[in-house]
C-alpha positions, 0 to 999 in steps of 0.5 A: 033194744041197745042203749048207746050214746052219740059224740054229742052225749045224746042217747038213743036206742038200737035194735041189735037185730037190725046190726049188720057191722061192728068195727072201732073207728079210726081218726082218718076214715071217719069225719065224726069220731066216736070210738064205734061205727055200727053199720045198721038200717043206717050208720051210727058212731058211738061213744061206746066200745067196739067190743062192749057194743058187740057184747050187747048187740049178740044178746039180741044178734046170736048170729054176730061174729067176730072176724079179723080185719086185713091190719088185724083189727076185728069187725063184727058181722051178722053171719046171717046177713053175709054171703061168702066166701068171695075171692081175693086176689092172691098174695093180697096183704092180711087178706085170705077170704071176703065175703059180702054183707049189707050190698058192700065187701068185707075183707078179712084175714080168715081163710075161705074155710073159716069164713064159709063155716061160719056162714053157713052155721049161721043159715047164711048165703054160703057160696062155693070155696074160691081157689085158684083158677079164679084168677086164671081168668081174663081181667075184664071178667075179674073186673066185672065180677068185683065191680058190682059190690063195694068195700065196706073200707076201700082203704081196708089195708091203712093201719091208723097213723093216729089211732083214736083213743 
């Protein structure tokens, strides 16, 4: 178990096995700041570092990892629990590869190689390399297959104009 402390200055225990998503909060995004959201059996913001909790959720969590958001910023995510690579689309800003994690999209500056190599070290759900015939299909059919799975940061590309600190 992880010791963390809520905005509020109430602690409380995590299970760092349950973790599926680590990332530093940014001030327009996230209502209740804290300096941490972590994605597990359900959403927490802590006071905490984005590194240090990940530092201590790995103990418990030896398949987390540490990928690169699209504005460069890194997000942690249980490999195990991710299925990927998914495809982006071409000349996309800052993002080379997604994958899936917790039912929603994780965009990421790695490319379909990398993503899919840590996947699969970890005994994740490893899904063939994308490449480029995916996008020679019609748009309705990109339109279905992207429609079903939310971003974990729909404003993925947004550098924080107020970065908390």
């Amino acid at each position: 178990m992880i010791k963390l402390t809520r905005k509020s200055g109430n602690s409380f225990e995590l299970d760092g096995a349950t973790v599926l998503r680590i990332r530093k909060t940014r001030a327009y995004a996230d209502p209740v700041l804290g300096n941490t959201l972590i994605n597990a059996s359900q959403e927490f913001i802590v006071m905490e570092e984005a590194s240090a909790v990940a530092a201590s959720v790995e103990i418990e969590l030896p398949t987390l990892h540490a990928f690169t958001q699209p504005y460069g910023a890194p997000v942690w995510v249980d490999a195990r629990s991710a299925a990927g690579p998914m495809p982006v689309a071409p000349n996309a800003d800052g993002m080379n590869s997604a994958f899936d994690v917790g039912g929603k999209r994780q965009y990421v500056r790695e490319t379909h190689q990398q993503v899919r190599d840590v996947i699969q070290a970890a005994r994740g759900d490893v899904q063939p390399i994308p490449d480029d015939t995916f996008w020679s299909q019609s748009v309705e059919a990109i339109k279905n297959f992207l429609g079903d799975v939310e971003d974990w940061d729909p404003d993925r590309g947004v550098v924080d104009p107020a970065p908390s600190t």
